[in-house]
Backbone as JSON, one array per atom type, in Angstrom:
{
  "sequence": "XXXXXXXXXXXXXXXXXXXXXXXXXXXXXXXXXXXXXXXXXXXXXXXXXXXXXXXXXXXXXXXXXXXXXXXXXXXXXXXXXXXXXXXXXXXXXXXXXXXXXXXXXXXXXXXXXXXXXXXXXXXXXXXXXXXXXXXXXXXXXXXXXXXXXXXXXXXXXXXXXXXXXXXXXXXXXXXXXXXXXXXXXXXXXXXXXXXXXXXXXXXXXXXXXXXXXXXXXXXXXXXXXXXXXXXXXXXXXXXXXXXXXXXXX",
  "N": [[21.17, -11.71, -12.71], [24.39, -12.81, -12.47], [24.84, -10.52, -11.34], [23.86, -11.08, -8.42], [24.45, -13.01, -7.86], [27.53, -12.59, -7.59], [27.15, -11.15, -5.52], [28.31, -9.82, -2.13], [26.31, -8.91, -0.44], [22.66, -8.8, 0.06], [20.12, -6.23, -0.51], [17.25, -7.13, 0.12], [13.28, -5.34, -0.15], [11.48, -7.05, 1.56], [10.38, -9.95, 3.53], [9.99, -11.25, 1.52], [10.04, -10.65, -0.78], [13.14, -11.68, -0.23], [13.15, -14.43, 0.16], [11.7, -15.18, -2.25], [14.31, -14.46, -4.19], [15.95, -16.02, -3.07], [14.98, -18.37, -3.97], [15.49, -18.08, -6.25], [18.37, -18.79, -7.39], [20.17, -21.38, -6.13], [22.69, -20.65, -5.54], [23.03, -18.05, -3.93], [21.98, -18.75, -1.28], [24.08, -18.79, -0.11], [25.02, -16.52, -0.22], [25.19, -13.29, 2.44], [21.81, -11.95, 3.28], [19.76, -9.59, 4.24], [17.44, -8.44, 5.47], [15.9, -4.73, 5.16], [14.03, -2.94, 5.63], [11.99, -0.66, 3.29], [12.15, 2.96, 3.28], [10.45, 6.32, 4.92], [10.44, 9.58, 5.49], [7.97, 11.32, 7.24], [5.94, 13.74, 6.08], [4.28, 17.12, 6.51], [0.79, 18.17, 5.02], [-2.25, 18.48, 2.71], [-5.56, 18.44, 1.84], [-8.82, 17.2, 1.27], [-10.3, 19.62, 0.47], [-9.19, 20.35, -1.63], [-10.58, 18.48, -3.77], [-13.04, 18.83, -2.72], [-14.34, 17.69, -0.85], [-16.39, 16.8, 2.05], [-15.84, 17.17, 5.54], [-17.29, 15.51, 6.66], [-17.78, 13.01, 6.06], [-16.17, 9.45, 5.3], [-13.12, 9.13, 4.25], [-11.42, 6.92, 1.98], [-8.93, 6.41, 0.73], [-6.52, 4.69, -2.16], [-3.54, 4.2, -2.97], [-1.54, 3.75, -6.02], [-0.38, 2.7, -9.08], [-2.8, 2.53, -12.04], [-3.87, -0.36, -12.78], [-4.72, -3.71, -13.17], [-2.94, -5.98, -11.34], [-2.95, -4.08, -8.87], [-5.94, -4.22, -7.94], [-7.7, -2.46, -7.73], [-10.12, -3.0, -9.18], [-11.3, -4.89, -7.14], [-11.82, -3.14, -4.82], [-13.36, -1.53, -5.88], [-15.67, -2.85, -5.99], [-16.21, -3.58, -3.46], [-16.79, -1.47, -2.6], [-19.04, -0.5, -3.57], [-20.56, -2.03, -2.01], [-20.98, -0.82, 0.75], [-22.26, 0.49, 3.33], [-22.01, 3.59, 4.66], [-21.39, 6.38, 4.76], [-19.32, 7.55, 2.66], [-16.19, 8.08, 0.59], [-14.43, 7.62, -1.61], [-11.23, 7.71, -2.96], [-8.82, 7.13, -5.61], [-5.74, 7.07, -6.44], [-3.4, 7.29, -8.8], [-2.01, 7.16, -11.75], [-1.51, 5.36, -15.55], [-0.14, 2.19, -16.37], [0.26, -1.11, -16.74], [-1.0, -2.62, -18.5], [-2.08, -2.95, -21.77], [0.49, -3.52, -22.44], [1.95, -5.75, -20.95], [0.0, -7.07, -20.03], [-1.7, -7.53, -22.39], [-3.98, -6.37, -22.97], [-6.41, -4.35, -24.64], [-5.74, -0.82, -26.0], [-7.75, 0.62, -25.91], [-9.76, -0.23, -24.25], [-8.58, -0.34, -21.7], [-7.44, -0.69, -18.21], [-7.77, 1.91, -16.68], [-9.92, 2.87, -17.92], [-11.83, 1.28, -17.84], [-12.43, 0.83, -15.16], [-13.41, 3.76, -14.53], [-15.88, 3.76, -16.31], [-17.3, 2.08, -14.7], [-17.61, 3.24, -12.47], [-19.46, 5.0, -12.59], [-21.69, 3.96, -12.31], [-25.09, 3.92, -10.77], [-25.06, 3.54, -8.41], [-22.89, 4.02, -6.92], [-23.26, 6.73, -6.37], [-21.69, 9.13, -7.37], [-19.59, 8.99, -5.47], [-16.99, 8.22, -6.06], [-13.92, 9.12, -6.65], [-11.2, 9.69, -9.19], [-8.24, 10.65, -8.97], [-5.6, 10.66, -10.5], [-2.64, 11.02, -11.03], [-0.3, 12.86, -8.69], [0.97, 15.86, -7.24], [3.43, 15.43, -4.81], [3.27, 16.81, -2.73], [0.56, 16.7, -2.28], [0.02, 14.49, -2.25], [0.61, 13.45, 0.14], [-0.87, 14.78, 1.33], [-3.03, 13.66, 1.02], [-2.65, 11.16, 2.45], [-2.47, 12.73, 5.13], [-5.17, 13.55, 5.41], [-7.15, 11.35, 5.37], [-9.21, 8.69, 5.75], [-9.04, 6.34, 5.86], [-6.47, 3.79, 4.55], [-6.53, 1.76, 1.53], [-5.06, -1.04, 0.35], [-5.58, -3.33, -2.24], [-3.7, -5.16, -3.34], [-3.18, -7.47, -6.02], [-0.57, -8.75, -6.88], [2.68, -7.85, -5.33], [5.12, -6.22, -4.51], [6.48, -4.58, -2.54], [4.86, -2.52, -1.49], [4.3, 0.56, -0.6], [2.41, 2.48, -0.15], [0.71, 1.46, 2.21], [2.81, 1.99, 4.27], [3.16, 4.12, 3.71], [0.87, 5.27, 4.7], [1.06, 4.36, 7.48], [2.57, 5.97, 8.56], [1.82, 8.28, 8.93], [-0.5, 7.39, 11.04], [-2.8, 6.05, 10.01], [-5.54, 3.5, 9.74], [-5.32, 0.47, 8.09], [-5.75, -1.71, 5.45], [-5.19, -4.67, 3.81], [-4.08, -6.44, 1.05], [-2.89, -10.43, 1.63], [-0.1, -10.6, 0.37], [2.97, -10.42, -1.21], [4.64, -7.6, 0.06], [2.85, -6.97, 1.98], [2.36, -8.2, 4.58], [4.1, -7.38, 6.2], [4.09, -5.54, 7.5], [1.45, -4.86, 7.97], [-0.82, -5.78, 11.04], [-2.72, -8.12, 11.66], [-6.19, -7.16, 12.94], [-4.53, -5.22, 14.75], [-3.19, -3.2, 13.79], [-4.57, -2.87, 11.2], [-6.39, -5.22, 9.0], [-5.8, -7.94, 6.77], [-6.94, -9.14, 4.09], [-8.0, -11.77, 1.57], [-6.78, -11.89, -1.83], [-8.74, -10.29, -4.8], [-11.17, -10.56, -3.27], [-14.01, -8.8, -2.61], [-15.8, -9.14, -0.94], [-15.06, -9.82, 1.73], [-13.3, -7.47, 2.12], [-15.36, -5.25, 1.62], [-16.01, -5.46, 3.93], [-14.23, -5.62, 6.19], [-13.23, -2.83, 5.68], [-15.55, -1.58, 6.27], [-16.05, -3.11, 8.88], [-13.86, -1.09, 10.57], [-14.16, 1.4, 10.06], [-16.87, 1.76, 11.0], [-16.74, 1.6, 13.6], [-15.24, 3.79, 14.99], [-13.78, 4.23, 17.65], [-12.17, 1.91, 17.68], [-10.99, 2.56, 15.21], [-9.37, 4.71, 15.8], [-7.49, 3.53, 17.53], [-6.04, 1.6, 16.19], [-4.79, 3.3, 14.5], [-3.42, 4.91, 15.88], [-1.66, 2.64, 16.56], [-0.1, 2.23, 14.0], [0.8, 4.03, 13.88], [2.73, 3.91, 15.7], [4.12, 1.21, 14.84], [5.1, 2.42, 12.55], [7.18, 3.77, 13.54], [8.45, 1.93, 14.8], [9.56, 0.49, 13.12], [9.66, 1.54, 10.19], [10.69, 4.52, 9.79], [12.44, 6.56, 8.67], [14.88, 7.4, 10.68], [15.03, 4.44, 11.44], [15.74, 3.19, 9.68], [18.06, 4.02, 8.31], [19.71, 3.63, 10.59], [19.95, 0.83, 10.09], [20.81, 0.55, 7.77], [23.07, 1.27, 8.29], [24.47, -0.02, 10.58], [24.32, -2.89, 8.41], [26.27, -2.17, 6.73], [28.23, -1.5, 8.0], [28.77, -4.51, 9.57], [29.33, -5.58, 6.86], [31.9, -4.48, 6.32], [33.62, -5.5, 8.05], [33.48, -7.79, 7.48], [34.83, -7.8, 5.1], [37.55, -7.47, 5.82]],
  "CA": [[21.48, -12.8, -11.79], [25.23, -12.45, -12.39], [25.53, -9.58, -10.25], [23.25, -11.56, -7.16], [25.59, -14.23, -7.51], [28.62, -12.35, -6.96], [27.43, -9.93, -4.15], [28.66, -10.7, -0.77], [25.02, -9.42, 0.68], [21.39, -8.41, -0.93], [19.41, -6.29, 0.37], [15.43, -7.15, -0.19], [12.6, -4.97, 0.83], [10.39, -7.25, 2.11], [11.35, -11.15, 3.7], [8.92, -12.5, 0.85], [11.31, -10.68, -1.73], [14.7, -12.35, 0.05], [12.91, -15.25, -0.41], [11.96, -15.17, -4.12], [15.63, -14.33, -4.78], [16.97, -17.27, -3.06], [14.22, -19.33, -4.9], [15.77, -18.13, -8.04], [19.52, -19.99, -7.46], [20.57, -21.9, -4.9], [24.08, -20.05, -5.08], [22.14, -16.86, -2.91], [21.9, -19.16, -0.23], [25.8, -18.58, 0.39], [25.29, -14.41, 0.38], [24.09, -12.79, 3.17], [20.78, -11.52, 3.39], [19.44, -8.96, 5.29], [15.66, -7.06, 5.36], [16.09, -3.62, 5.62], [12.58, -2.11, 5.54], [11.99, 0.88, 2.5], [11.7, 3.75, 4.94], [9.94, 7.25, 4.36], [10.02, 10.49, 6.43], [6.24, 11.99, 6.35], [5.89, 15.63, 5.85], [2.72, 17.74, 6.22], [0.72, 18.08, 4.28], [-3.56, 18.57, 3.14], [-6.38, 17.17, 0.37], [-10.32, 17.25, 0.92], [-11.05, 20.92, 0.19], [-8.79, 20.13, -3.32], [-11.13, 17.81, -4.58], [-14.49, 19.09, -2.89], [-14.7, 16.19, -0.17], [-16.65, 17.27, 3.27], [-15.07, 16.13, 6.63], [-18.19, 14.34, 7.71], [-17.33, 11.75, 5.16], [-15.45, 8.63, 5.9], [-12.22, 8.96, 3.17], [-10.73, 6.11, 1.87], [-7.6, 6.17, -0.11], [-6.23, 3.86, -3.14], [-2.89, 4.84, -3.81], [-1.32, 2.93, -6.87], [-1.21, 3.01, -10.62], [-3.88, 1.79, -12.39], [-3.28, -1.51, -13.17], [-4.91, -4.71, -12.53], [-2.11, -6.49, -10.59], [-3.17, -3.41, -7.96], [-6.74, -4.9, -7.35], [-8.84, -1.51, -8.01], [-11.43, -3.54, -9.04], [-11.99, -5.22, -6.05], [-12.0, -2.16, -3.99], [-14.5, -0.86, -6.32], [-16.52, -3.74, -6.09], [-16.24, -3.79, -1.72], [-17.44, 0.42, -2.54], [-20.61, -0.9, -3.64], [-21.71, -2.85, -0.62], [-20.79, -0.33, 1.81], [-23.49, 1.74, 4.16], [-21.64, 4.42, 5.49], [-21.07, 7.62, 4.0], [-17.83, 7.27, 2.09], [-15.42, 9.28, -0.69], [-13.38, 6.71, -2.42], [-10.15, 8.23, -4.22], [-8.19, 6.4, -6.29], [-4.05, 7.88, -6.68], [-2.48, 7.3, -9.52], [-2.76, 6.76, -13.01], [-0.51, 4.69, -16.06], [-1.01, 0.91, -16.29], [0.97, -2.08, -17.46], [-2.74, -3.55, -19.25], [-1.36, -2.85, -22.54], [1.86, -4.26, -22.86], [1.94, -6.91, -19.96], [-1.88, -7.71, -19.74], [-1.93, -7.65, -23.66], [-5.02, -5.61, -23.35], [-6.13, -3.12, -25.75], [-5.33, 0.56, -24.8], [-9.25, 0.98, -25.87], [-10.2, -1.44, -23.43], [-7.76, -0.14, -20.65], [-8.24, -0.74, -16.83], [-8.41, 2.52, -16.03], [-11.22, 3.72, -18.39], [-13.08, 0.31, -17.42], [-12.64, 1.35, -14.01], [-14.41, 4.72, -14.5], [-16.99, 3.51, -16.59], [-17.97, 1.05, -13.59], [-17.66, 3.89, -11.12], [-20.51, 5.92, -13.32], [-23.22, 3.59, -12.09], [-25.77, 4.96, -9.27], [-24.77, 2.2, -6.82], [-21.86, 4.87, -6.01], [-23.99, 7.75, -5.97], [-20.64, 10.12, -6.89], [-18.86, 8.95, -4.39], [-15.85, 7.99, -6.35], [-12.76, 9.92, -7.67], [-9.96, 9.18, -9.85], [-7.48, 11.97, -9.01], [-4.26, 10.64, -11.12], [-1.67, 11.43, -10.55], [-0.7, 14.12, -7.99], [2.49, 15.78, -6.89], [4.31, 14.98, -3.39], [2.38, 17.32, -1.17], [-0.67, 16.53, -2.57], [-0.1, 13.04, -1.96], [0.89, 13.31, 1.55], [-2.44, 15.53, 1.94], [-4.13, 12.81, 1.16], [-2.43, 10.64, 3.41], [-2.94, 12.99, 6.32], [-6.65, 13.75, 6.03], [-8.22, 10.12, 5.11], [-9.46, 7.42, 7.24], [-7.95, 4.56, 5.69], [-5.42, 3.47, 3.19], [-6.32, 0.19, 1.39], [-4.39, -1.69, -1.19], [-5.75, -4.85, -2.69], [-2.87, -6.03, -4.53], [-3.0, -9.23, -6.48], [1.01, -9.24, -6.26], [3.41, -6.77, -4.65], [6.77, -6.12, -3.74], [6.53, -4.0, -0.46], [3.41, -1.72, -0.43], [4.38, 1.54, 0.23], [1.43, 3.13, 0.18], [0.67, 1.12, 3.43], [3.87, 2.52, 4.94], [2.59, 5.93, 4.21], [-0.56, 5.0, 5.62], [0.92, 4.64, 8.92], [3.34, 7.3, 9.32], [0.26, 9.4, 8.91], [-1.23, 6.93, 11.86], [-4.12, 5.77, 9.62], [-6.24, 2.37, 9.92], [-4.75, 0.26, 7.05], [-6.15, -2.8, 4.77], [-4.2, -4.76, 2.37], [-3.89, -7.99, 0.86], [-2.33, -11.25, 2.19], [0.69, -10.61, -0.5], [4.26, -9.56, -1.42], [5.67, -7.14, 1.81], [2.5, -6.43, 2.75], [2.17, -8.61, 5.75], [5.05, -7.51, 7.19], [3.22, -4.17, 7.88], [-0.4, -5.19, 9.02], [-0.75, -6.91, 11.69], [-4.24, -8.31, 11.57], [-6.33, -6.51, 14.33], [-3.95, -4.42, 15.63], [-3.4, -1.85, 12.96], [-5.51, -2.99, 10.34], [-6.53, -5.99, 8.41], [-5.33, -8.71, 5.74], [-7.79, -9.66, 3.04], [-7.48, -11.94, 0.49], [-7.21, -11.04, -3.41], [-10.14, -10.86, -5.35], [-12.66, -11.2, -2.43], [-14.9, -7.52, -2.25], [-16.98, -9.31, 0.6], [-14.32, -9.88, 3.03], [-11.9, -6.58, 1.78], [-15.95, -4.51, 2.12], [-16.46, -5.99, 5.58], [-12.94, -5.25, 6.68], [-13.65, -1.33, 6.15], [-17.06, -1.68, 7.91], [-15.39, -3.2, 10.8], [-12.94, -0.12, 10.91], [-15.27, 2.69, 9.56], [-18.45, 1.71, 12.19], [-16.17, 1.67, 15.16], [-14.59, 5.29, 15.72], [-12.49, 4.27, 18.92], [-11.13, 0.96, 17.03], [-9.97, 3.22, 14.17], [-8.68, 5.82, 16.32], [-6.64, 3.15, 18.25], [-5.12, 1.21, 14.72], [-4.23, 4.21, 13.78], [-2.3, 4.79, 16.75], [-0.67, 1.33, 16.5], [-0.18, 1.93, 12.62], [2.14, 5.03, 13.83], [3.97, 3.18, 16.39], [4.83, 0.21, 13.94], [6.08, 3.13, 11.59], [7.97, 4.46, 14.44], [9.47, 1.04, 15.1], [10.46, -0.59, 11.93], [9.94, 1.61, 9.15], [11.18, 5.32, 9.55], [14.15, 7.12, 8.27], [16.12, 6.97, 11.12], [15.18, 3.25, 11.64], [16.24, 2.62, 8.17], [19.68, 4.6, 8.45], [20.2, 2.21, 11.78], [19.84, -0.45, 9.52], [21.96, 0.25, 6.57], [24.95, 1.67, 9.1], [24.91, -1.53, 10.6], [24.97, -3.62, 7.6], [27.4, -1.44, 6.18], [30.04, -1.78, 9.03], [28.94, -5.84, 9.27], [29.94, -5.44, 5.76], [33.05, -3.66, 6.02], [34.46, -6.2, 8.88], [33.47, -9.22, 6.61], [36.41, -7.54, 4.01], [38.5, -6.81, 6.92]],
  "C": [[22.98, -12.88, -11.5], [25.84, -12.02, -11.19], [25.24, -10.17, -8.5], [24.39, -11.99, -6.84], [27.0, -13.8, -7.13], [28.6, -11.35, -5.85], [28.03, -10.81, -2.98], [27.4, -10.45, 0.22], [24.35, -8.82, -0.51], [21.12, -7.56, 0.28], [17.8, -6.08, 0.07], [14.73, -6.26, 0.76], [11.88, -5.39, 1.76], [10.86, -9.08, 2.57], [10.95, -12.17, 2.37], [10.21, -12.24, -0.45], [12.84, -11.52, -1.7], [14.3, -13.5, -0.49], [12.69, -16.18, -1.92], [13.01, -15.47, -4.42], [16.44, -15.4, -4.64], [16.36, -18.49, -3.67], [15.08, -19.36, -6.49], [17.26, -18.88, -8.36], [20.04, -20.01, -6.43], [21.95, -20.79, -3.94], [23.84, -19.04, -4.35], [21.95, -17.46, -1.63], [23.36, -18.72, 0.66], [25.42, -17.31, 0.38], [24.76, -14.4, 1.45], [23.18, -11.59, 2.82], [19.99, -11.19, 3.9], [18.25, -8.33, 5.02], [16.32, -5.71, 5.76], [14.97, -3.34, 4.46], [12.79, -0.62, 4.37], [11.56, 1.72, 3.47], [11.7, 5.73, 4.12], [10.12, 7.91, 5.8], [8.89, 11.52, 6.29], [6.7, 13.29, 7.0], [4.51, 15.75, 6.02], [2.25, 17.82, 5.2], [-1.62, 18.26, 4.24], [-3.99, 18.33, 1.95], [-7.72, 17.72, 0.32], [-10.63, 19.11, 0.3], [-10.24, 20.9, -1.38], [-10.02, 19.01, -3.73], [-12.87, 18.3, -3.87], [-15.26, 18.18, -1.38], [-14.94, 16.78, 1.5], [-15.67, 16.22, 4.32], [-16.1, 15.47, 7.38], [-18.11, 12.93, 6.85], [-16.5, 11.16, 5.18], [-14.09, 8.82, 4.29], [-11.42, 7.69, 2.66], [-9.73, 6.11, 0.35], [-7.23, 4.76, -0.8], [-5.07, 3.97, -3.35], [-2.03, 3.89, -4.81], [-0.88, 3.13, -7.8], [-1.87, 2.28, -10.87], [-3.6, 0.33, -13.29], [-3.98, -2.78, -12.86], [-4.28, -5.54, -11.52], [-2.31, -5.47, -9.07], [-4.47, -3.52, -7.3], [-7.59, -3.72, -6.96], [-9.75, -1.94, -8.15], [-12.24, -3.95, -7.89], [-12.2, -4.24, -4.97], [-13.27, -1.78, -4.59], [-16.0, -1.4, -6.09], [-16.97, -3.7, -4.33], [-16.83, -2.37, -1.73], [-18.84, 0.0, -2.52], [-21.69, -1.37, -2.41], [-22.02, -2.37, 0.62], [-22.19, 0.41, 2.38], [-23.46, 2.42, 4.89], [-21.64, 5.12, 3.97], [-19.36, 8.16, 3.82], [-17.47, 8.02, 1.33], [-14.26, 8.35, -0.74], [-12.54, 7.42, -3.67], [-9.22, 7.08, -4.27], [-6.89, 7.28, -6.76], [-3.58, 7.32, -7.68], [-3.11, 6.86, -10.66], [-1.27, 5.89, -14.37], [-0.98, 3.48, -15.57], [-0.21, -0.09, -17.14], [0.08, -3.02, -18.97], [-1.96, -3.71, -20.79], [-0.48, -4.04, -22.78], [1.94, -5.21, -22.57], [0.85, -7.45, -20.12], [-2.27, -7.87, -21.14], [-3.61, -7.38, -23.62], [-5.04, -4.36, -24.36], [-6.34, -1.66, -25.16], [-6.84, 0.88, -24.82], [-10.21, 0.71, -24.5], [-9.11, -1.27, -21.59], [-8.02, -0.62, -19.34], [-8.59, 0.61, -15.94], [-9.69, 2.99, -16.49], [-12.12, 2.32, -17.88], [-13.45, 1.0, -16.26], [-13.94, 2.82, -14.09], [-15.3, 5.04, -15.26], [-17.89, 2.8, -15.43], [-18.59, 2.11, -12.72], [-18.85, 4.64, -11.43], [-21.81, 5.21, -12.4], [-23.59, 4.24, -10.63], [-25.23, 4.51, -8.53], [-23.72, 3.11, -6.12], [-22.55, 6.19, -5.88], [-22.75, 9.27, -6.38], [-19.8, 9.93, -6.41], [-17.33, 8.29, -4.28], [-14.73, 9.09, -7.02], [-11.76, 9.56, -7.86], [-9.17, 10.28, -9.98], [-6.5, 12.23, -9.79], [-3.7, 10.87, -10.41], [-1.08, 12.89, -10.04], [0.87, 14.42, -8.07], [2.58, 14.89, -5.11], [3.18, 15.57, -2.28], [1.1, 17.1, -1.11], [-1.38, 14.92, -2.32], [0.1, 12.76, -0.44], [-0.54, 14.13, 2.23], [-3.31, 14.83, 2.18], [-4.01, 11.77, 2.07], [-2.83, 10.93, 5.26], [-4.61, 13.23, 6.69], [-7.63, 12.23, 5.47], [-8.62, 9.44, 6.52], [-9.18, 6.45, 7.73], [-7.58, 4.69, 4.61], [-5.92, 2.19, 2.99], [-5.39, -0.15, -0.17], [-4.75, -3.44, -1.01], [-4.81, -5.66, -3.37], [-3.15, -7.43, -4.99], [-1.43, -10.02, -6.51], [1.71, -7.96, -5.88], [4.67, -7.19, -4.08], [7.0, -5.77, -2.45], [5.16, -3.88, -0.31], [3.57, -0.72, -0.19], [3.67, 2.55, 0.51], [0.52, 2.25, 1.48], [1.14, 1.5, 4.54], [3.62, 3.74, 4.93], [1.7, 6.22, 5.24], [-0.26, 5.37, 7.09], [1.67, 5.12, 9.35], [2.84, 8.59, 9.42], [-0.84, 8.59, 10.17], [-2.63, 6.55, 11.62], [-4.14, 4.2, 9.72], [-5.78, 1.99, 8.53], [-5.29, -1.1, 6.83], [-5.24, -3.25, 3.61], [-4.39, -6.47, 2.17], [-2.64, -9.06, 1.53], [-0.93, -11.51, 1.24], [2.15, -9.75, -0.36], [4.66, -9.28, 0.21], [4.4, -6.95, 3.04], [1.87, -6.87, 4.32], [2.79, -8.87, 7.01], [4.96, -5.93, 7.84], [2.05, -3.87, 8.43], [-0.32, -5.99, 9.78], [-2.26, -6.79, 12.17], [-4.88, -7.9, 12.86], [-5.43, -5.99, 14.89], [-3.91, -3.12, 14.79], [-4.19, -1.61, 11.78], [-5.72, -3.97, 9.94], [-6.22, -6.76, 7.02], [-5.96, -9.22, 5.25], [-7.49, -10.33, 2.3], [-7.66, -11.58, -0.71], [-8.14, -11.28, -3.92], [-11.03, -11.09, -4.61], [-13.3, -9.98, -2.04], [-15.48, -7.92, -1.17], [-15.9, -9.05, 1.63], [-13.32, -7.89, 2.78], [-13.6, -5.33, 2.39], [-16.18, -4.96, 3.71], [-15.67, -5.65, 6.29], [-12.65, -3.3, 7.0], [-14.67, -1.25, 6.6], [-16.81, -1.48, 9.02], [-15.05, -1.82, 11.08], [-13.64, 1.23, 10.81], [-16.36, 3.2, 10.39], [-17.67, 2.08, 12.99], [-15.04, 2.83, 15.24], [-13.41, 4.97, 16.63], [-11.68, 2.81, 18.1], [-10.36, 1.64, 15.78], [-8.96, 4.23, 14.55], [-7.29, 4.73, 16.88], [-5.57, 1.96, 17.04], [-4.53, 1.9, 14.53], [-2.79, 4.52, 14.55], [-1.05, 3.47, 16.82], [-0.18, 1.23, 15.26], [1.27, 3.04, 13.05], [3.62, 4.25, 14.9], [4.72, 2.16, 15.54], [5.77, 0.95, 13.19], [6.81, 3.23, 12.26], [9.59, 3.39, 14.34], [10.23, 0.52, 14.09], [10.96, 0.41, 10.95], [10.51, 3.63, 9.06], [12.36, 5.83, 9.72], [15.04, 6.94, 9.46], [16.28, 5.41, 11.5], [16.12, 2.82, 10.47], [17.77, 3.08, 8.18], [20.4, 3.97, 9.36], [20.5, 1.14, 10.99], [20.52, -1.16, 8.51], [23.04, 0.85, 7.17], [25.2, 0.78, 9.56], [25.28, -2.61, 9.79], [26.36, -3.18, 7.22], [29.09, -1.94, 7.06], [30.12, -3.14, 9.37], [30.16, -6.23, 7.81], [31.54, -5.63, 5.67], [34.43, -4.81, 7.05], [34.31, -7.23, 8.34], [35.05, -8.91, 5.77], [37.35, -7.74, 4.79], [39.34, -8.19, 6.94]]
}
């Protein structure tokens, strides 16, 4: 807190984060405080034929660690109800449960998780890949259908932001950054936490309708275009920077 208090600016990823921060002492009200978006440049990149996964199958992406606060469950739970022909992967692995969640490592969330996923009701149709490298992760970005993240809390999201610099249909919870990245019906949808009905209904919508996913997707890349890639982001901190620099001046 120290250091907040004596900057002359912050800079938060997300407006919910600026916010927090100036929740935490008044004296932050006096810095300035600017958004500047986390910003990624997507690379190529490829996936289904690594894990086995036909292309007549709708893909839906998780990417995360395993963690409760990331809201795997409820994805798992919205898998169940679905009636399309799906391939639910799950990215990442490691887990706060333990330490933070004062769960026992026996008792973990990811082995719950893929005890759950065993039952018929998924037919298979789940995979827990772990953790991948870079290209392997961007593979998966380019050949899915949708990215969702359920978070129960969150900072940005940036597996949303991948989502749509890969121009995919994107779901996420009403939390942290991530509603400064979906914009409900246009590139994808905002669920709330903990609710499998509304979060499975939300990929339905997007999954049944072909030309509405095709055209999210498209609006998922333009948003990247506009706010959140590298050279937006380099606009963003050269400007502060030289704001900055004429504040000293």
């Amino acid at each position: 807190m120290k250091i907040l208090y004596a900057s002359q600016s912050f800079l938060p990823s997300t407006g919910g984060v600026s916010y927090y921060l100036m929740w935490l002492g008044r004296k932050l009200k006096d810095a300035k405080h600017e958004v500047v978006f986390v910003n990624m440049k997507p690379p190529k990149a490829k996936f289904r034929e690594r894990f086995g996964i036909s292309n007549d199958k709708k893909l839906i992406i998780c990417v995360a660690r395993m963690d409760k606060f990331k809201g795997q469950k409820t994805l798992l739970d919205a898998a169940a109800a679905l009636d399309i022909d799906y391939q639910l992967v799950f990215i990442g692995n490691g887990s706060f449960s333990k330490d933070v969640l004062k769960v026992k490592e026996k008792e973990s969330y990811g082995k719950e998780l893929k005890e759950k996923a065993k039952n018929e009701i998924y037919g298979g149709r789940v995979i827990f890949a772990g953790a991948v490298d870079r290209d392997l992760l961007m593979a998966a970005y380019n050949e899915c259908d949708l990215v969702a993240l359920p978070s129960v809390h969150e900072g940005f999201g940036l597996a949303i932001t991948e989502g749509m610099a890969f121009g995919k249909p994107v779901i996420g919870t009403a939390v942290g950054g991530i509603p400064s990245q979906i914009w409900p019906g246009v590139n994808g949808y905002l669920v709330r936490p903990d609710d499998p009905r509304s979060l499975s209904d939300a990929i339905r919508h997007i999954l049944k309708n072909s030309e509405l996913a095709e055209e999210m997707g498209k609006n998922s890349k333009a948003i990247f275009e506009r706010y959140f890639s590298a050279e937006r982001g380099a606009e963003d901190h050269i400007g502060l920077y030289s704001r900055l620099l004429k504040f000293r001046g």
